[in-house]
LOSE-975471 format. One line per 2 residues: number of its first residue (from 1); for each residue x, y, z of C-alpha. Coordinates in nm, 3 decimals, decimal comma, m for minus. Layout:
NUM	X/Y/Z | ...
END
This chain:
1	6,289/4,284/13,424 | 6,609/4,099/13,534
3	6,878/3,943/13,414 | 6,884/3,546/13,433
5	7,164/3,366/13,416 | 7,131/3,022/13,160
7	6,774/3,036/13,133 | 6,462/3,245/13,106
9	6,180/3,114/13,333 | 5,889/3,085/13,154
11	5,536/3,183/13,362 | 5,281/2,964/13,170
13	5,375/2,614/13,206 | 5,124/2,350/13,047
15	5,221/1,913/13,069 | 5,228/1,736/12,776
17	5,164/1,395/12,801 | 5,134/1,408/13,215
19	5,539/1,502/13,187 | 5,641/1,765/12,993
21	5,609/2,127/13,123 | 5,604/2,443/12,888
23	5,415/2,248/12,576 | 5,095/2,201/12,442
25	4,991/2,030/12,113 | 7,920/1,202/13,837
27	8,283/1,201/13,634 | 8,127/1,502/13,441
29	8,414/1,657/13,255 | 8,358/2,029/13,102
31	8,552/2,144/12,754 | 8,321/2,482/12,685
33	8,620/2,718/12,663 | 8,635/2,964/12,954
35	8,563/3,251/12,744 | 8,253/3,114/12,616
37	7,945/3,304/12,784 | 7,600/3,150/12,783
39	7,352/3,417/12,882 | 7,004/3,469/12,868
41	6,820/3,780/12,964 | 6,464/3,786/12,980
43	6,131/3,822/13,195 | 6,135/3,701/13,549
45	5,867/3,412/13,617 | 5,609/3,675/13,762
47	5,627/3,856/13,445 | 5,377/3,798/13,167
49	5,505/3,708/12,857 | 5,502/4,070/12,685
51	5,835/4,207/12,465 | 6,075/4,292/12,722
53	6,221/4,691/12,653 | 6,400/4,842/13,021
55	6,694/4,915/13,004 | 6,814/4,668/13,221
57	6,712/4,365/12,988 | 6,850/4,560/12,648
59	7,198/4,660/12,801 | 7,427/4,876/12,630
61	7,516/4,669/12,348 | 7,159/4,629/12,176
63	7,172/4,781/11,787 | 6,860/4,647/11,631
65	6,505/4,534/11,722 | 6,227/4,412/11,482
67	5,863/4,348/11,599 | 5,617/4,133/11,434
69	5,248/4,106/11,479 | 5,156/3,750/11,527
71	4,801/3,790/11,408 | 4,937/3,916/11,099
73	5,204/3,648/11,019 | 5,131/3,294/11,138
75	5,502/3,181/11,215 | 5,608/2,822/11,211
77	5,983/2,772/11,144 | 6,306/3,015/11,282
79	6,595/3,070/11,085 | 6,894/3,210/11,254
81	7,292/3,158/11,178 | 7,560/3,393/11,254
83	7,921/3,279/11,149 | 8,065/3,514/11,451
85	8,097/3,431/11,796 | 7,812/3,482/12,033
87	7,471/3,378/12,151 | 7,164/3,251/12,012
89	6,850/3,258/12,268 | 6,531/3,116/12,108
91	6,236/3,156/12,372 | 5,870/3,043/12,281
93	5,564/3,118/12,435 | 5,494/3,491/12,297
95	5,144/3,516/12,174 | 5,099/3,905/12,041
97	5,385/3,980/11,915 | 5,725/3,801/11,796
99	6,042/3,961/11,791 | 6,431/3,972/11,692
101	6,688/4,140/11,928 | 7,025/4,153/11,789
103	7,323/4,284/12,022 | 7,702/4,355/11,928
105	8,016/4,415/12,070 | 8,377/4,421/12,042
107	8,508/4,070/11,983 | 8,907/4,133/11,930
109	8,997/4,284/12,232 | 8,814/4,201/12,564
111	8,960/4,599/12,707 | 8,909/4,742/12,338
113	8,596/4,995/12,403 | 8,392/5,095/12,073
115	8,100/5,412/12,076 | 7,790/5,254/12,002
117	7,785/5,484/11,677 | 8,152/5,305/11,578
119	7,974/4,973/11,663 | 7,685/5,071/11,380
121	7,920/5,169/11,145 | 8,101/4,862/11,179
123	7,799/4,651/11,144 | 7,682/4,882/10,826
125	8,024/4,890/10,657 | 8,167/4,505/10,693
127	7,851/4,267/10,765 | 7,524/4,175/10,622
129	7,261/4,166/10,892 | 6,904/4,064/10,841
131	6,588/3,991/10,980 | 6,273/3,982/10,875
133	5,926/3,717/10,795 | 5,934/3,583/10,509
135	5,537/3,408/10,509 | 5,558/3,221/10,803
137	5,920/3,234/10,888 | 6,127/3,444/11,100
139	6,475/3,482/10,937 | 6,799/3,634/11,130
141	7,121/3,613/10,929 | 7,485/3,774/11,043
143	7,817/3,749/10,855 | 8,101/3,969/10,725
145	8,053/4,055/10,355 | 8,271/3,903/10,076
147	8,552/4,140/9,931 | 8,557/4,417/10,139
149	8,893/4,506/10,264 | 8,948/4,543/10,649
151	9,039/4,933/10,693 | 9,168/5,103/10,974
153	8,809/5,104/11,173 | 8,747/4,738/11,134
155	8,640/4,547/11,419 | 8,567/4,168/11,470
157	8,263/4,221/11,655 | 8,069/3,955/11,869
159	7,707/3,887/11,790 | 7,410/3,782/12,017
161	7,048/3,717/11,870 | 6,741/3,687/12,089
163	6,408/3,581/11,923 | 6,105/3,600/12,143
165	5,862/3,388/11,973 | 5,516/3,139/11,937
167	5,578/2,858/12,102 | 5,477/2,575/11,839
169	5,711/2,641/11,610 | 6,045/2,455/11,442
171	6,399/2,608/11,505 | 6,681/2,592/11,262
173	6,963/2,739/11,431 | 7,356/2,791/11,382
175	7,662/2,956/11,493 | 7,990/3,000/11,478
177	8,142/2,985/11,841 | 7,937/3,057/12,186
179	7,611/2,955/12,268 | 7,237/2,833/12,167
181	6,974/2,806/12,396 | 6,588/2,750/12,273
183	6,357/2,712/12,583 | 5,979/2,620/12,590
185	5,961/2,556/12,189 | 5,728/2,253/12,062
187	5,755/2,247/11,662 | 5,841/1,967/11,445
189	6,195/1,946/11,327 | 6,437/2,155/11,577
191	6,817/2,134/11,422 | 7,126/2,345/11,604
193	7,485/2,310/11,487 | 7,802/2,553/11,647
195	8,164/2,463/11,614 | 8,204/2,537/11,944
197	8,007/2,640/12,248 | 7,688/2,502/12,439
199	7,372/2,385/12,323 | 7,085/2,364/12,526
201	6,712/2,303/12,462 | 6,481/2,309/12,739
203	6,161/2,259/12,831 | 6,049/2,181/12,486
205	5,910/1,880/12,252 | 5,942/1,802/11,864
207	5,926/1,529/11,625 | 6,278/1,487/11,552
209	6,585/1,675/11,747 | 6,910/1,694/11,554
211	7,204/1,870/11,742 | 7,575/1,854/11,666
213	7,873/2,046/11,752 | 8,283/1,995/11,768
215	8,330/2,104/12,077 | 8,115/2,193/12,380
217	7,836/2,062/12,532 | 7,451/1,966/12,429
219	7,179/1,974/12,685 | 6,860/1,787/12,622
221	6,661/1,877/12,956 | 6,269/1,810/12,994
223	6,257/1,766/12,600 | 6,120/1,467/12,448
225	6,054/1,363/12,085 | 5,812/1,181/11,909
227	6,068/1,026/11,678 | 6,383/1,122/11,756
229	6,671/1,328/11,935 | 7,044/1,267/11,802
231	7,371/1,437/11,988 | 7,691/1,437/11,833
233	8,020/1,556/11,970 | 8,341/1,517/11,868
235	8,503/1,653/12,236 | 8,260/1,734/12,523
237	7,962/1,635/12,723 | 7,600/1,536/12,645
239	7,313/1,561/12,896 | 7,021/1,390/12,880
241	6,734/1,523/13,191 | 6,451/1,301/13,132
243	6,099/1,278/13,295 | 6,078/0,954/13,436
245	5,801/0,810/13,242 | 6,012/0,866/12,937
247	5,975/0,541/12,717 | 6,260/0,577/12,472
249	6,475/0,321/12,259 | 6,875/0,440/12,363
251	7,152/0,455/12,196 | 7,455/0,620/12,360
253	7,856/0,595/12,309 | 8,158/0,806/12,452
255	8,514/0,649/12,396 | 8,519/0,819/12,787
257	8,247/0,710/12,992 | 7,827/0,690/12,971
259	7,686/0,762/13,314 | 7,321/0,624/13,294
261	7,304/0,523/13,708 | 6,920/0,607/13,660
263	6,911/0,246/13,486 | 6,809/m0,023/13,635
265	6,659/m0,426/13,617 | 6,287/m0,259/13,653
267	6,286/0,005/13,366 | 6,563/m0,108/13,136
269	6,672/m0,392/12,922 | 6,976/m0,409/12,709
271	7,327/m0,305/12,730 | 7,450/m0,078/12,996
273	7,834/m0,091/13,027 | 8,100/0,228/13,079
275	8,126/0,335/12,731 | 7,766/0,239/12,546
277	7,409/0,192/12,672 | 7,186/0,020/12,426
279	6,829/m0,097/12,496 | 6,446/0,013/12,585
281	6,388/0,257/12,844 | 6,046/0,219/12,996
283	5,939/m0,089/12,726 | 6,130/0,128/12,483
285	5,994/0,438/12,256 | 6,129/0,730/12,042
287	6,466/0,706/11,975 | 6,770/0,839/12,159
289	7,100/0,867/11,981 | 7,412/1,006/12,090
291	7,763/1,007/12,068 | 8,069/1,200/12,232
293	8,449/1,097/12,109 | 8,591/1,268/12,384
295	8,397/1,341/12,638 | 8,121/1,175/12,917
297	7,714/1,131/12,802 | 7,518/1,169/13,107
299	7,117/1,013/13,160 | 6,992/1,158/13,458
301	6,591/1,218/13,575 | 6,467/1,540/13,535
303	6,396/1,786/13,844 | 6,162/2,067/13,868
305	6,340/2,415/13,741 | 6,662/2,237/13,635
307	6,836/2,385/13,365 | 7,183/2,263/13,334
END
């Protein structure tokens, strides 16, 4: 096992559609605050998808992991929100088993160091953490409690969740501030909201996409929709890595700038001007929505292993 920076590479990659890989059925401007991590640890490509456990991949910061048998519970939808900083990695593809890593840390003080027994006592005394199935649903929840008084030993404390998973299933996904990333996950309605960090979904397909944050950035990279994707940003920039077949109805605006070079006389008609590009991609298809107040919207072709 290694660690992988921004992306776990998944081995078994199937096309959907002739351009989709992982399902079956230039002015770019950055405003993800610098202390915003967006890390993924998982299985290198010549691993088979089995729950990682070496040490490498679990780290030092790991406090809680929860198996379940997938020929026992037929998942569908995931449930995770956190109101704490952090990371949320969704990765599809598991077959045997589905799982729920949850990781903490100090979140106060960068050079503040914490036992891992303070850590769990911390996470027992002043937050609610949870995960479980509930019938076909995988459920992770993290927040402080309600009325309990910081003492002495309290610690904000930075959460990251990791759910290994099927890979048709939805996603319903929120946090606080840091990252999501969902990679090679082909369910029907995939929602992820932050106030402030990096969205990403990759290498996956629904029916509708909704994804919306304050501040950040949102990554839409080798991920179509049947219906629809919508990005919204109020500050920060939206990427949009397309196959080139994609045949998609657009609908883009940044009060900054909309960088969609890709289009051209052959494969689009409408409006393509610095700040909105409205029109049919391809003869036009499932619809493509997205809007950045401050920030630039970029349409570029998708390559082969690109993640960012």
């Amino acid at each position: 096992m290694k660690k992988v920076m921004y992306y776990m590479a998944v081995s078994a990659i199937i096309l959907f559609s002739g351009t989709l890989a992982g399902c079956s059925d230039d002015n770019e401007v950055s405003f993800v605050p610098d202390d915003v991590e967006d890390v993924i640890e998982g299985p290198s490509s010549s691993d088979v998808l089995v729950l990682p456990t070496g040490a490498a991949f679990l780290g030092d910061s790991i406090q809680q992991i929860k198996t379940f048998s997938l020929s026992d519970n037929k998942i569908k939808l995931v449930t995770v929100s956190t109101t704490q900083n952090g990371h949320i990695s969704v990765l599809g593809g598991y077959k045997d088993q589905s799982a729920v890593y949850i990781y903490a840390k100090p979140d106060d003080d960068d050079n503040y160091r914490l036992s891992d027994e303070q850590i769990k006592n911390i996470l027992e005394k002043y937050y609610v953490v949870e995960s479980y199935v509930n019938d076909t649903e995988i459920v992770a929840n993290i927040m402080e409690k309600d009325g309990i008084a910081h003492g002495a030993d309290y610690h904000k404390l930075r959460i990251s969740i990791k759910l290994f998973t099927p890979q048709n299933i939805s996603t319903k996904l929120s946090i606080g501030r840091g990252s999501i990333i969902a990679k090679n996950v082909c369910g029907n309605q995939h929602t992820a909201s932050s106030i402030s960090g990096t969205i990403k979904y990759i290498d996956s397909f629904g029916k509708n996409f909704a994804l919306t944050s304050e501040t950040g950035y949102i990554g839409i990279i080798n991920t179509p929709a049947s219906q629809s994707i919508e990005a919204r940003l109020a500050k920060g920039n939206i990427l949009f890595s397309l196959p080139q077949s994609t045949k998609a109805t657009l609908s883009l605006s940044s009060s900054s700038n909309v960088n969609a070079h890709i289009l051209n006389s052959s494969n689009f008609k409408g409006t393509n001007i610095r700040t909105k590009v409205e029109g049919a991609l391809n003869g036009g298809g499932y619809k493509i929505s997205a809007n950045s107040g401050l920030g630039v919207i970029n349409l570029k072709w998708y390559q082969n292993n690109q993640n960012d």
